[in-house]
Short mmCIF file of the C-alpha atoms (twelve columns), coordinates in Angstrom:
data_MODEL
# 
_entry.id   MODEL 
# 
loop_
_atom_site.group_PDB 
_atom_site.id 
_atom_site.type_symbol 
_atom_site.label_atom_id 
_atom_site.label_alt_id 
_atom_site.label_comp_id 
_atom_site.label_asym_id 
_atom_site.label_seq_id 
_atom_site.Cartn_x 
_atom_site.Cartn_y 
_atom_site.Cartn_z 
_atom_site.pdbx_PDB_model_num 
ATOM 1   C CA . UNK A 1   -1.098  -62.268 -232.769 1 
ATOM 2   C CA . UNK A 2   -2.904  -59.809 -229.945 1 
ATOM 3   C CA . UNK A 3   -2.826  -61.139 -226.450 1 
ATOM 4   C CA . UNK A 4   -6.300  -62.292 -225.198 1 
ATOM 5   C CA . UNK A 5   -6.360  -60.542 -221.731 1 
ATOM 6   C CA . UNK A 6   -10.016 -62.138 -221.383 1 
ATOM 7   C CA . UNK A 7   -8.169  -65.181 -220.641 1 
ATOM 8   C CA . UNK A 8   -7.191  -64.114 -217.280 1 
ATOM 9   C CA . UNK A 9   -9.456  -61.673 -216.746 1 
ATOM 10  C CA . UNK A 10  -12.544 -64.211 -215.468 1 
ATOM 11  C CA . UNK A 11  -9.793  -66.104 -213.324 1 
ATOM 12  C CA . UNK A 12  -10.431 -66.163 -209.523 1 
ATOM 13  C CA . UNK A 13  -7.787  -64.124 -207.255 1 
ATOM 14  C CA . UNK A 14  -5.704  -65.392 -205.391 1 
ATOM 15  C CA . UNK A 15  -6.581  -65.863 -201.666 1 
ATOM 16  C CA . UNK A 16  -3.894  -62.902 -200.852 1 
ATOM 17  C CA . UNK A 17  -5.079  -60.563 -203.419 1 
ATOM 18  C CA . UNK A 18  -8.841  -61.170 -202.672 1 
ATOM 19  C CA . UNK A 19  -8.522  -60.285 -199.205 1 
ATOM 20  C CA . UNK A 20  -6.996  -57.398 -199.758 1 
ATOM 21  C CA . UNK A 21  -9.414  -56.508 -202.307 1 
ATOM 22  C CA . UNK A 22  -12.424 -57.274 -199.704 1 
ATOM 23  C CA . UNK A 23  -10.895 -55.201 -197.945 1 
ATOM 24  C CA . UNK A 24  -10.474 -52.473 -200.073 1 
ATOM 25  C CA . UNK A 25  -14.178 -52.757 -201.228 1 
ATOM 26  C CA . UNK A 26  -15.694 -52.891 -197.748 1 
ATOM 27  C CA . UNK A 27  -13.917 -49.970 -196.322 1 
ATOM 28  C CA . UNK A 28  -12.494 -48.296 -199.201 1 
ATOM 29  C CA . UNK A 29  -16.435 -46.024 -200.081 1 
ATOM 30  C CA . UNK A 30  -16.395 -45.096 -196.483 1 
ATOM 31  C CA . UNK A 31  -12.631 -43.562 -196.508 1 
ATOM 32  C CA . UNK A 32  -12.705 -39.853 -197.766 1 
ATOM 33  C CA . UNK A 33  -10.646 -37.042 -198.543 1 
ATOM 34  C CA . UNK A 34  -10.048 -34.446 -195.903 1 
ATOM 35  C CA . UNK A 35  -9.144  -30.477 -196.897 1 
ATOM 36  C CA . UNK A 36  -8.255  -28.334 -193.607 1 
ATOM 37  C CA . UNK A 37  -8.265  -24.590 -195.069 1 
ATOM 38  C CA . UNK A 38  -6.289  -22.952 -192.267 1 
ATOM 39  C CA . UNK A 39  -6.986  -18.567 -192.153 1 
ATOM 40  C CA . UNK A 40  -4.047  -17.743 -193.686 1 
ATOM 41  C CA . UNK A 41  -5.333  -19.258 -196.555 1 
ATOM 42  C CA . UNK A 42  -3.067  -21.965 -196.644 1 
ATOM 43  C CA . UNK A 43  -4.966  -25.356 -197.118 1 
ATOM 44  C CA . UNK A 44  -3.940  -29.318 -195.551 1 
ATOM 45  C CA . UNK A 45  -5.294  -32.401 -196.755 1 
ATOM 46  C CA . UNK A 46  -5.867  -35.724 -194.739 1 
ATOM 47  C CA . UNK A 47  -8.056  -38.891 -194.922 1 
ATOM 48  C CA . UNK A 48  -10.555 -39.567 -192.392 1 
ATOM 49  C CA . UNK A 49  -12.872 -43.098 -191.545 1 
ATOM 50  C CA . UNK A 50  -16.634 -42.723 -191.480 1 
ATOM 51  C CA . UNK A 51  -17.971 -44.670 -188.858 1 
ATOM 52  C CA . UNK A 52  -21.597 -43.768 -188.584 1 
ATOM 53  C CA . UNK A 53  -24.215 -43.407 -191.515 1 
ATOM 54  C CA . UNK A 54  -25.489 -39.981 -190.317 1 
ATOM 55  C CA . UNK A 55  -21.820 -38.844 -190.532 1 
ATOM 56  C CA . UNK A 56  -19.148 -38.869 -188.368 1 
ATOM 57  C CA . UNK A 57  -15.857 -40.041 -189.103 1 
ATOM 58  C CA . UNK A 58  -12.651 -40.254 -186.940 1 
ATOM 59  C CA . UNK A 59  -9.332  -38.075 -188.379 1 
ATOM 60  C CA . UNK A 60  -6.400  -37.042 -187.032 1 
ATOM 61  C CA . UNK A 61  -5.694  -34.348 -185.058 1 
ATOM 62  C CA . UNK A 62  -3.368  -33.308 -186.530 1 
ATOM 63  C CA . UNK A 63  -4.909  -33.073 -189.670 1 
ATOM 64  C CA . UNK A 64  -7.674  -30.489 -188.990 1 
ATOM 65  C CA . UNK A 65  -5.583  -28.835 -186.087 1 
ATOM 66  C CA . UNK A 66  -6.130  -24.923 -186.488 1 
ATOM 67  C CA . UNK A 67  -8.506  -25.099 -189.412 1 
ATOM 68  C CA . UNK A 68  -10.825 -22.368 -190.078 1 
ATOM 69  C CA . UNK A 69  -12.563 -24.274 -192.631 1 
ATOM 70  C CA . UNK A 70  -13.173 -28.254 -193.298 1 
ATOM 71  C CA . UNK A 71  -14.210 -30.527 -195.863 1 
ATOM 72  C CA . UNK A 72  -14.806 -33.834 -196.799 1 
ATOM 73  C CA . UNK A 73  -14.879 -35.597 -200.306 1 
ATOM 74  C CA . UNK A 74  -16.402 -38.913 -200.690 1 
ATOM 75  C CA . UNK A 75  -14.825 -41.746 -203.645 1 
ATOM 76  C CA . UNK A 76  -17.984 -41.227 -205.351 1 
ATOM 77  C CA . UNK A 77  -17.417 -37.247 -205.884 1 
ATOM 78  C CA . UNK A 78  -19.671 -36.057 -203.360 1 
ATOM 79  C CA . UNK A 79  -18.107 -33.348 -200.967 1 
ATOM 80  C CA . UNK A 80  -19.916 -31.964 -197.866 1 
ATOM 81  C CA . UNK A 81  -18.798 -29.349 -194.988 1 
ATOM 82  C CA . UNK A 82  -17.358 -31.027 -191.913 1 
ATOM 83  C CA . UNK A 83  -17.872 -29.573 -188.526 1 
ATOM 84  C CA . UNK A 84  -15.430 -30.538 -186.116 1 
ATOM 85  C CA . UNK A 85  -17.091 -32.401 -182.958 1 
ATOM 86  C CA . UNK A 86  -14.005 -33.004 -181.126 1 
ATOM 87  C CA . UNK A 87  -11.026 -33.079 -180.712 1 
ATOM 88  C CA . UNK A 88  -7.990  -35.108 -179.186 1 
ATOM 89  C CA . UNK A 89  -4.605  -33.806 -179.346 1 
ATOM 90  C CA . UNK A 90  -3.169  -36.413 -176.977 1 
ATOM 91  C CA . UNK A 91  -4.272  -39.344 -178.948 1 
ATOM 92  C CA . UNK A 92  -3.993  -37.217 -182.372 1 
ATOM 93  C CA . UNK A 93  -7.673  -37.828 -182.903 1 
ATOM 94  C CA . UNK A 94  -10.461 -35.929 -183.872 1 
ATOM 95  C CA . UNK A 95  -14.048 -36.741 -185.154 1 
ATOM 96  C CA . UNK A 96  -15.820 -34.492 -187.354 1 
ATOM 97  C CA . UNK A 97  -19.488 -34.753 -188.690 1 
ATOM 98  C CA . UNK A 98  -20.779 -34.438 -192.103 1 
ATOM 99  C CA . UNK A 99  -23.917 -32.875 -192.579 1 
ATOM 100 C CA . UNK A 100 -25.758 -35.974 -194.954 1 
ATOM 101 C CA . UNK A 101 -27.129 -38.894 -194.020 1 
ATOM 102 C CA . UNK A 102 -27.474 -42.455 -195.255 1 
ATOM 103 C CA . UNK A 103 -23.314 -42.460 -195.979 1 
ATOM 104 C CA . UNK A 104 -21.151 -45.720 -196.630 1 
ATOM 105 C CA . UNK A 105 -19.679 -46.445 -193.185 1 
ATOM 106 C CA . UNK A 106 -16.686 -48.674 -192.347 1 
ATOM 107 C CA . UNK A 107 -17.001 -51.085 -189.579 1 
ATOM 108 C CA . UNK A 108 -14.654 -51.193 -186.488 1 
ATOM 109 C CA . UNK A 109 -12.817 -54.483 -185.089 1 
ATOM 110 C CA . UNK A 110 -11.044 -54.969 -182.122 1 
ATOM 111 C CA . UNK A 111 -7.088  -54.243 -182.187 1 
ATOM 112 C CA . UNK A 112 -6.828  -56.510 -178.604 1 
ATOM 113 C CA . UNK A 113 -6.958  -59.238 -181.301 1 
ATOM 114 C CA . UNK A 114 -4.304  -58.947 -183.651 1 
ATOM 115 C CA . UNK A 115 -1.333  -61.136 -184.275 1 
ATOM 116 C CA . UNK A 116 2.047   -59.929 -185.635 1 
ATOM 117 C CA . UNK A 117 2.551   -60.886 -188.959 1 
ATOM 118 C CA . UNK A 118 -1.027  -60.467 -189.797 1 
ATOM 119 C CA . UNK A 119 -2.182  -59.237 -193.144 1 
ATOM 120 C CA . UNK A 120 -3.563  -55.454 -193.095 1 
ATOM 121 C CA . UNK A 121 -4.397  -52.644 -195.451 1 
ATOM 122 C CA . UNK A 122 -4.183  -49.315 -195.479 1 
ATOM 123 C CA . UNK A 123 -6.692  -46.825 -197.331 1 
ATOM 124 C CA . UNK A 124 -6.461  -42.885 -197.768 1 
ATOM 125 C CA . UNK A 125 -5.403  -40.598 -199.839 1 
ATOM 126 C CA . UNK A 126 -1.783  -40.345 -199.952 1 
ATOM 127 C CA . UNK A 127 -0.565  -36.881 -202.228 1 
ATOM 128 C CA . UNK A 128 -3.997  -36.113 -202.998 1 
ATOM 129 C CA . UNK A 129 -4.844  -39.498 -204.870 1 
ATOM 130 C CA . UNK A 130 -7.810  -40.372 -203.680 1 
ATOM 131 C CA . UNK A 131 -8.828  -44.005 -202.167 1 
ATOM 132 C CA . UNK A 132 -5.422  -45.468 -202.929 1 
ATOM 133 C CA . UNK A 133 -4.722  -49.099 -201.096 1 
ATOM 134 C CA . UNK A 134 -1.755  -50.725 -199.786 1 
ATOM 135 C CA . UNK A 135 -0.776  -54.188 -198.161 1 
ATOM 136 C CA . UNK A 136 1.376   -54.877 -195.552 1 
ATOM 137 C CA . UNK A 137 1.892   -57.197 -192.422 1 
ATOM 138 C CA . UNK A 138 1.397   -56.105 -188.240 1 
ATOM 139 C CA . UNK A 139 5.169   -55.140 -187.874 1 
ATOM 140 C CA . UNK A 140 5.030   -55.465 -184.119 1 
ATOM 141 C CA . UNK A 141 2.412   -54.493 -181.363 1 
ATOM 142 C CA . UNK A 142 2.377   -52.205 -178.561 1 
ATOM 143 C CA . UNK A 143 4.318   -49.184 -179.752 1 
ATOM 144 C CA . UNK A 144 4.659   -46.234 -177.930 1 
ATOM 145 C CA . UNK A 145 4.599   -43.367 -180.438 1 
ATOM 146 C CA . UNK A 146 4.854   -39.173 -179.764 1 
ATOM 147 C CA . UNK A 147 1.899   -37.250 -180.516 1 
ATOM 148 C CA . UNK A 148 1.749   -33.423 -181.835 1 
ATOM 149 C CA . UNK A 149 0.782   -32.394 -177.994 1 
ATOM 150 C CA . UNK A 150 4.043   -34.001 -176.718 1 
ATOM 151 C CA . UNK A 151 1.881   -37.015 -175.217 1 
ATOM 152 C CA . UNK A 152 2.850   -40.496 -175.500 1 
ATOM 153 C CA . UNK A 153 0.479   -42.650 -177.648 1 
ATOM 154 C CA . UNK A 154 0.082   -46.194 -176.539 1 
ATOM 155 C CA . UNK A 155 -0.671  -49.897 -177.691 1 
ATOM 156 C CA . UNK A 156 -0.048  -48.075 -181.541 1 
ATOM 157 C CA . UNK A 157 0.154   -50.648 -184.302 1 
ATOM 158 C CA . UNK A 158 3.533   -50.880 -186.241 1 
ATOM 159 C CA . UNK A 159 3.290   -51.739 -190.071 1 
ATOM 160 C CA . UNK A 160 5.258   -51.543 -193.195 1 
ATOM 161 C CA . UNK A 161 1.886   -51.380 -195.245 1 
ATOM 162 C CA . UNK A 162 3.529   -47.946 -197.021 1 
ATOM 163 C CA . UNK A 163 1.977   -44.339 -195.923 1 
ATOM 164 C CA . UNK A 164 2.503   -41.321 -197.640 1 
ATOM 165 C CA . UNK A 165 1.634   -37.608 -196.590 1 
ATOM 166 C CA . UNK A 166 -2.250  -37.274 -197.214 1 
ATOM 167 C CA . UNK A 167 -2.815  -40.768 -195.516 1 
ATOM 168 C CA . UNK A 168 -2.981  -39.572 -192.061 1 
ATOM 169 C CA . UNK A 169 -6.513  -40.432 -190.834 1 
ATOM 170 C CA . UNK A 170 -6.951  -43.101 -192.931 1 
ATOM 171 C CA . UNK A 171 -7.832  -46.666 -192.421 1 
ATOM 172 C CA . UNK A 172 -6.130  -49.928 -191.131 1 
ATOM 173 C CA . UNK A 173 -7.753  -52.592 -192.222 1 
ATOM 174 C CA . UNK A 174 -7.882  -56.480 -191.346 1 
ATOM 175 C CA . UNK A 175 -8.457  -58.924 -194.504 1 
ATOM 176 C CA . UNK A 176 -12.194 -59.287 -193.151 1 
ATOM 177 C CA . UNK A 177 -12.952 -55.793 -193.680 1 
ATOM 178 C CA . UNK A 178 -12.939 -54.210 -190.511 1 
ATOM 179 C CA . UNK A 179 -10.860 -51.494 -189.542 1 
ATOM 180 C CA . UNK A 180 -8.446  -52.364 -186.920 1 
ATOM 181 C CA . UNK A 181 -6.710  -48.756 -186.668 1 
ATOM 182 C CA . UNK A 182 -6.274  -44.937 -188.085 1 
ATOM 183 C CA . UNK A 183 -3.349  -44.403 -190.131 1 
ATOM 184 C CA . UNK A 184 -1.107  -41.348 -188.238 1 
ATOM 185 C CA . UNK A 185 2.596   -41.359 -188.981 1 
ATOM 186 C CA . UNK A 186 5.910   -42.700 -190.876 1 
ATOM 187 C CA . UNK A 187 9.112   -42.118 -190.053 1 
ATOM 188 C CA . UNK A 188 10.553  -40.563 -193.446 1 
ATOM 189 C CA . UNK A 189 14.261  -41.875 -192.723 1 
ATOM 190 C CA . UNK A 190 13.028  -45.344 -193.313 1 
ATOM 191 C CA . UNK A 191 10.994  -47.932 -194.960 1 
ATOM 192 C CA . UNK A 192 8.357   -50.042 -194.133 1 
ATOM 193 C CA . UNK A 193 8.341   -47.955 -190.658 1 
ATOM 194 C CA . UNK A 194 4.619   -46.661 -190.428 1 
ATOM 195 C CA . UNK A 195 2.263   -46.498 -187.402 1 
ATOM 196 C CA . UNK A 196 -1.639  -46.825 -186.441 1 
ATOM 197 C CA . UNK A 197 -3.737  -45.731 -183.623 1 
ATOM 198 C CA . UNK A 198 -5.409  -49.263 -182.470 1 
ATOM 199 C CA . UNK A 199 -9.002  -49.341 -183.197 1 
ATOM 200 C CA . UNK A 200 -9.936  -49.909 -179.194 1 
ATOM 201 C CA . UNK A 201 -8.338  -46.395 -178.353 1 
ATOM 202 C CA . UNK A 202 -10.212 -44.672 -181.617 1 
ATOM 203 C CA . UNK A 203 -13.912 -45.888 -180.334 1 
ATOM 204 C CA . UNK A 204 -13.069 -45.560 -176.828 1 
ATOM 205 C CA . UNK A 205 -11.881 -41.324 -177.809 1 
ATOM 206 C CA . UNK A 206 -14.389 -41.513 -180.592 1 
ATOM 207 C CA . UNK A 207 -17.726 -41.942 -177.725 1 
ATOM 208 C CA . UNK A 208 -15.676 -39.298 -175.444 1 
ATOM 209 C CA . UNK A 209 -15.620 -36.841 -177.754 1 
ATOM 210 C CA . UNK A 210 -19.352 -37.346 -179.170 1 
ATOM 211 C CA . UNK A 211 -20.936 -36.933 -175.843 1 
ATOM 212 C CA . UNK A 212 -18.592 -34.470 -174.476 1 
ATOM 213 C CA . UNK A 213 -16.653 -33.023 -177.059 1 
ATOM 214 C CA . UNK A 214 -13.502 -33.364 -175.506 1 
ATOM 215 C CA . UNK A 215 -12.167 -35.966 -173.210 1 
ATOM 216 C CA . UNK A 216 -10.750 -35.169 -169.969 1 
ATOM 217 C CA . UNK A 217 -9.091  -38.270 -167.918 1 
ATOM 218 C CA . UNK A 218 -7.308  -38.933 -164.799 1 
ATOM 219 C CA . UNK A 219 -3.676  -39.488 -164.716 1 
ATOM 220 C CA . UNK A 220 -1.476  -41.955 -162.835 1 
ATOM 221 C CA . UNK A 221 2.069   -40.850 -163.864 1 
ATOM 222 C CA . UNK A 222 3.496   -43.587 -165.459 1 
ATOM 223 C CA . UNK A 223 4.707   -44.927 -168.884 1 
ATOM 224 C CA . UNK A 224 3.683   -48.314 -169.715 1 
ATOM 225 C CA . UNK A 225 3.213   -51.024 -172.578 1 
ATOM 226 C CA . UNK A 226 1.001   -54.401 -172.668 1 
ATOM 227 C CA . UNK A 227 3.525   -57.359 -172.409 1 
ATOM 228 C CA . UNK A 228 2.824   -61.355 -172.293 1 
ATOM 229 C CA . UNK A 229 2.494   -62.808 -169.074 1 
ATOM 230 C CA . UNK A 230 3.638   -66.296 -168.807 1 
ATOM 231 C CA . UNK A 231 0.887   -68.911 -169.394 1 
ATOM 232 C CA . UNK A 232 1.477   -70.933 -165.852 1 
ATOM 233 C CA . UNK A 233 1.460   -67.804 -164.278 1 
ATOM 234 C CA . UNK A 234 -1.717  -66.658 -165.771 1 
ATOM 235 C CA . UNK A 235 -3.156  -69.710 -164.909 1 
ATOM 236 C CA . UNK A 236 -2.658  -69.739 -161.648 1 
ATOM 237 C CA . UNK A 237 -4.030  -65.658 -161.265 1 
ATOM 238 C CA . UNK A 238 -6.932  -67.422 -162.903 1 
ATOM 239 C CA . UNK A 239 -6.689  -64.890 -165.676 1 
ATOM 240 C CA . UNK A 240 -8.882  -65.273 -168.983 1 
ATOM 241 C CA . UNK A 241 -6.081  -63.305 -170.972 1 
ATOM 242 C CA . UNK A 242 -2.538  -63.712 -171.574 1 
ATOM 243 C CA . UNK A 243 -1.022  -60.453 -171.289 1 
ATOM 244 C CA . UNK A 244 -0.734  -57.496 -168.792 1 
ATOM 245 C CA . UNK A 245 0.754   -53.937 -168.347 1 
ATOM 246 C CA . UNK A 246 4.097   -53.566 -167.498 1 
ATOM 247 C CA . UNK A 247 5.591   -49.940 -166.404 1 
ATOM 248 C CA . UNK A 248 8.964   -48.744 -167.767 1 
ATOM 249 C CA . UNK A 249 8.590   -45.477 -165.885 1 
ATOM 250 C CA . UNK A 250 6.662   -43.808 -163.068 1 
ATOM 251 C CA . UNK A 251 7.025   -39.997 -163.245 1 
ATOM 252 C CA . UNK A 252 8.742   -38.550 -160.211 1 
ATOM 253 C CA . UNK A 253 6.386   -37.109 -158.039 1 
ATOM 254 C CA . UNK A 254 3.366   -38.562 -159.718 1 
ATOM 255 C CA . UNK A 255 0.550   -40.576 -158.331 1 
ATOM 256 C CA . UNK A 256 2.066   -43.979 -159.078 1 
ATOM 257 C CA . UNK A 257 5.916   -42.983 -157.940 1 
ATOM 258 C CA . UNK A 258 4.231   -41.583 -155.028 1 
ATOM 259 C CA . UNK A 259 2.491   -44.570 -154.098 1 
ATOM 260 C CA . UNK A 260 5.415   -46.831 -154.564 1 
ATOM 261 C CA . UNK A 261 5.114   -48.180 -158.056 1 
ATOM 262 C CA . UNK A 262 8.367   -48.562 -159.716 1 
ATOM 263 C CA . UNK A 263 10.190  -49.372 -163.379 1 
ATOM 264 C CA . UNK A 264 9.263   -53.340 -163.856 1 
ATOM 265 C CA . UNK A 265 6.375   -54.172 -162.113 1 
ATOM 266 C CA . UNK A 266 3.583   -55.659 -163.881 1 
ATOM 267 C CA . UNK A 267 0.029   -54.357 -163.001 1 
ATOM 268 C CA . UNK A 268 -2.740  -57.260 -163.559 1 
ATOM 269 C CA . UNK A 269 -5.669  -54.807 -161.352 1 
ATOM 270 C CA . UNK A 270 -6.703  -51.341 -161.127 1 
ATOM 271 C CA . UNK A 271 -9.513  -50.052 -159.230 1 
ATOM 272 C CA . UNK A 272 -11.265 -53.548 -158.952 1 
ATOM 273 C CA . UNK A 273 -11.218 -54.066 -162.656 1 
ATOM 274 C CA . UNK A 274 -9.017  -56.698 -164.206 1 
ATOM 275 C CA . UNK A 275 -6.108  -54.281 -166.482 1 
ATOM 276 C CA . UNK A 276 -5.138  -56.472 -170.089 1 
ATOM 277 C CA . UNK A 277 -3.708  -54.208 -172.275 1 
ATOM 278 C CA . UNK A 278 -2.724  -50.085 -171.571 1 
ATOM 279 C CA . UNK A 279 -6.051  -49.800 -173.851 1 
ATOM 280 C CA . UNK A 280 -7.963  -51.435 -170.485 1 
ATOM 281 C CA . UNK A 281 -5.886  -49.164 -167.806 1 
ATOM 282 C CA . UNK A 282 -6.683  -46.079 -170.384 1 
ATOM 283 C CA . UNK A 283 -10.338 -46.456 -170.655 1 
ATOM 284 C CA . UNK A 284 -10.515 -46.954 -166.579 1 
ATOM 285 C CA . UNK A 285 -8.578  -43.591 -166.028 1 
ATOM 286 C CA . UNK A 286 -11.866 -41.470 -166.676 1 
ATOM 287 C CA . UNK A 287 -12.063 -37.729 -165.146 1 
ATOM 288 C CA . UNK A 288 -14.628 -39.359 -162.333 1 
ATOM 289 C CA . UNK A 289 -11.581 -40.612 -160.607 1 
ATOM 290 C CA . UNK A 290 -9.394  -38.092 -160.607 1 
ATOM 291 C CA . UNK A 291 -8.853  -37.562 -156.720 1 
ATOM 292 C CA . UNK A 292 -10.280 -40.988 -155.810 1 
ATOM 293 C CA . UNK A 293 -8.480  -43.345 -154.066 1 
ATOM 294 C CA . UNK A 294 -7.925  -46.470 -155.905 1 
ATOM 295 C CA . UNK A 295 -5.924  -49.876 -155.560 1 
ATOM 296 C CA . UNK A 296 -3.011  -51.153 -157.936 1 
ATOM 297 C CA . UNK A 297 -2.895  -54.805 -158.145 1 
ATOM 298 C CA . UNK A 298 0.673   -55.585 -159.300 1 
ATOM 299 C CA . UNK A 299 3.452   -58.045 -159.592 1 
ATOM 300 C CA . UNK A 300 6.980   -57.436 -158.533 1 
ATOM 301 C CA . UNK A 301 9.939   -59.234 -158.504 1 
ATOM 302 C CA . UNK A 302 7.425   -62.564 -158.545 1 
ATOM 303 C CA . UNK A 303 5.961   -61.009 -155.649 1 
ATOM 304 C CA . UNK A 304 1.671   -59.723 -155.333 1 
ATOM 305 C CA . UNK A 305 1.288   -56.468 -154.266 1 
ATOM 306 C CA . UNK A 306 -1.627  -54.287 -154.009 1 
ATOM 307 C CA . UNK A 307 -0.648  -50.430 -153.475 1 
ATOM 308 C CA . UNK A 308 -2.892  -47.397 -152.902 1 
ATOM 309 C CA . UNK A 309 -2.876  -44.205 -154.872 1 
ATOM 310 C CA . UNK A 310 -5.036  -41.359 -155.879 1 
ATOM 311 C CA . UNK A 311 -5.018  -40.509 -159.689 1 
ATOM 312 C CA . UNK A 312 -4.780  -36.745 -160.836 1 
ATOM 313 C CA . UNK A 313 -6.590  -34.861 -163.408 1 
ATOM 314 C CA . UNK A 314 -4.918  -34.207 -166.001 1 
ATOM 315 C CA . UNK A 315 -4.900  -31.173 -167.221 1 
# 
């Protein structure tokens, strides 16, 4: 006797799969296909996130890097010309802009907010297969990861949601439907090791490099990662969050080693403004204060300390 699929086929999901296929159907029309045609003829392929209906979209940098030539090809079959807007090597991000209008755009959450252990997906087009999904958990949070330029990356999301070449540029998405990062590396000695730019860095490069094309920023010399702070503790800074930035390294000779800042403190202020996350210290570091002289509010060795230093421009 044949096996009546309709049976099953009118059953509801279950709650896992039908978030990750809301997920997949909010985001997934607004993911496309990337091809990079370099001048030697050669040709790369990445996925990139539209974010705006009269189309942009966010990439990689690494995916268009060098390209003479770019396109863009939608899940529906349509395929425009990209022009690149922008470009940031030091975050491995790049927007370019479609010439259409009225496109399927994805819409961007906060990564501040996510947990560890937290259901994501990833959309792109690994090996040329276009709008492919996977499922996966927030590995860990925080990550420091290398980009192309040499630069350290910061606050980058760790999953094990699996990435194949051809997903770079694509998005990481939250079981609501918003996308919470950019898809941008693996590590191919290893499984379930793959990495995200956090969606606060993306729109915070994204809105540099729309208005200026680039984005230029001041420097303080150190290397850093967002790390709890101790509830009590918190409480009594009168702090609405529960987490701050703690250095692992000032750079000899840089602003921050020349003001004094060392390996282990824990900076809760910079330049008036209450500092959360590396994503908050990033975003404060603009070009305008390059040369400035600015405060450090920090904590060492249980200790308050406010120190006084004068961020470079970086070049």
């Amino acid at each position: 006797m044949p096996y009546d699929v309709s049976e099953w086929l009118d059953e509801p999901l279950d709650p896992y799969s039908a978030r990750v296929a809301h997920a997949f159907e909010t985001v997934g029309p607004s993911v496309v296909h990337i091809s990079a045609q370099q001048a030697n003829g050669r040709t790369g392929t990445g996925s990139g996130v539209i974010f705006a209906p009269d189309g942009y979209l966010v990439t990689n940098s690494h995916v268009v890097a060098n390209a003479a030539r770019l396109s863009a090809s939608m899940t529906d079959g349509r395929r425009f010309e990209a022009r690149l807007v922008g470009d940031d090597p030091a975050t491995d991000l790049a927007v370019l802009r479609l010439d259409a209008a009225s496109l399927p755009h994805a819409q961007f959450g906060a990564s501040a907010r996510l947990r560890v252990g937290q259901l994501v997906v990833a959309i792109g087009n690994p090996l040329g297969f276009q709008a492919t999904v996977t499922a996966g958990i927030v590995s860990a949070l925080g990550r420091t990861l290398r980009s192309p330029s040499g630069r350290l990356i910061e606050s980058v999301i760790q999953t094990d949601a699996p990435l194949n070449p051809g997903n770079s540029g694509g998005a990481l998405v939250d079981g609501a439907g918003r996308v919470i990062g950019v898809n941008t590396a693996m590590v191919g000695q290893a499984q379930g090791l793959c990495f995200a730019i956090g969606a606060d860095t993306v729109t915070d490069v994204a809105v540099r490099l729309m208005r200026d094309g680039r984005v230029r920023r001041a420097r303080l010399g150190l290397a850093a990662q967002t790390t709890p702070l101790d509830p009590r503790l918190a409480r009594r800074l009168g702090r609405s969050g529960g987490t701050a930035v703690l250095v692992s390294e000032a750079t000899p000779a840089g602003p921050a080693a020349l003001a004094g800042v060392e390996a282990g403190d824990l900076v809760l202020e910079f330049a008036g403004a209450a500092v959360f996350t590396v994503d908050d210290l990033h975003r404060l570091l603009t070009a305008e204060i390059a040369g400035v002289e600015a405060e450090l509010k920090l904590i060492r060795r249980g200790r308050i300390e406010t120190l006084t230093l004068r961020p470079d421009l970086d070049a």
